[in-house]
N, C-alpha and C positions, 0 to 999 in steps of 0.2 A: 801633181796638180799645179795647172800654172795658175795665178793669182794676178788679177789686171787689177788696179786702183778705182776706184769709184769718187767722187766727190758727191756731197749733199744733195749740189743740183742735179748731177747726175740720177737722183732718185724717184720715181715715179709715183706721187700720191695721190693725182686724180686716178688714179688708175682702180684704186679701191678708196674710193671717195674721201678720201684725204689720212685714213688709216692705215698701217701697215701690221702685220702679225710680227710679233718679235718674238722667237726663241729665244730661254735665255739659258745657257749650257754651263757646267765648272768647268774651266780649261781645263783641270789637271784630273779628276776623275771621271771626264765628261757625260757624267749625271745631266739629265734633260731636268732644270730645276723649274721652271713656270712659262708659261705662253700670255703674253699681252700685247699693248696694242699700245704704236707709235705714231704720231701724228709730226710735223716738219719742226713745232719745236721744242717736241721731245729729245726730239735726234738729236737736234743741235744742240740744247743744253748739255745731253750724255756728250756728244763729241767735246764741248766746251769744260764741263766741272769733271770728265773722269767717272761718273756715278750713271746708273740705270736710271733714267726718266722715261715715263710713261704717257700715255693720255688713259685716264679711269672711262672706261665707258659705263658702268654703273653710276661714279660719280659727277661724271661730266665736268669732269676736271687734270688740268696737267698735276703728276705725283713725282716728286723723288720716292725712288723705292728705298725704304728705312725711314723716311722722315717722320715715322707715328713709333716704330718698334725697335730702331736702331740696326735693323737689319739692309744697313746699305749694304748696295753690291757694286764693286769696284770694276768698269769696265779696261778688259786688256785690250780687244780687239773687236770689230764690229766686221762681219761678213754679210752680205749681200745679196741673194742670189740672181741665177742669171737673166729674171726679168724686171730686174731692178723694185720688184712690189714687196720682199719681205726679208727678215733681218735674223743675225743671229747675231746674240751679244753673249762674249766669250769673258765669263765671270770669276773673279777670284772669291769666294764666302764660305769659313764655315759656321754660317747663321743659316736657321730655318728660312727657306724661300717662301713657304706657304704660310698664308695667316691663321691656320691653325695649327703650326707648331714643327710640323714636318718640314725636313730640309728641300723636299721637294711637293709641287703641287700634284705632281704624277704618285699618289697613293692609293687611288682605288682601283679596284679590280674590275673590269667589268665581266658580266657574267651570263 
């Protein structure tokens, strides 16, 4: 897989009205840990402190993720895909991802 660099600007947020979907994956057992939603300075804070930042669209607020439960998640790498509209942040955590307890938000079965 070849791998091209992206920059910030480079990223496209009108594109889905100023939102992006961020996968968030364990690099090393790559468990699919939770799905939320990045806005421009989301990104650049995670690019800036190293830590998963969000935009809460419940809360209608920018979130570091851990900053209520301790469960930061340490970003290794951020990948991009190829329409530049959504994210994948490549996470080091063994803390629960889900706020209710589970290491992942992926625990229901649908049926």
């Amino acid at each position: 897989m070849s791998m091209n660099a992206k920059s910030l600007n480079d990223i496209d947020f009108e594109k889905r009205k100023g939102l992006l979907p961020v996968v968030v994956q364990d690099r090393k057992t790559k468990d699919i840990l939770m799905l939320a939603y990045a806005n421009k300075e989301a990104l650049a804070n995670t690019i800036k402190t190293g830590n998963a930042w969000f935009w809460s669209t419940s809360r209608n607020k920018l979130w570091m993720k851990g900053e209520e439960s301790g469960n930061v998640q340490p970003v290794y790498s951020i990948l991009v895909d190829c329409d530049l509209d959504s994210l994948l942040y490549m996470v080091e955590s063994d803390k629960p991802a889900c706020h209710t307890g589970n290491r992942s938000c992926f625990h229901n079965l649908l049926t």
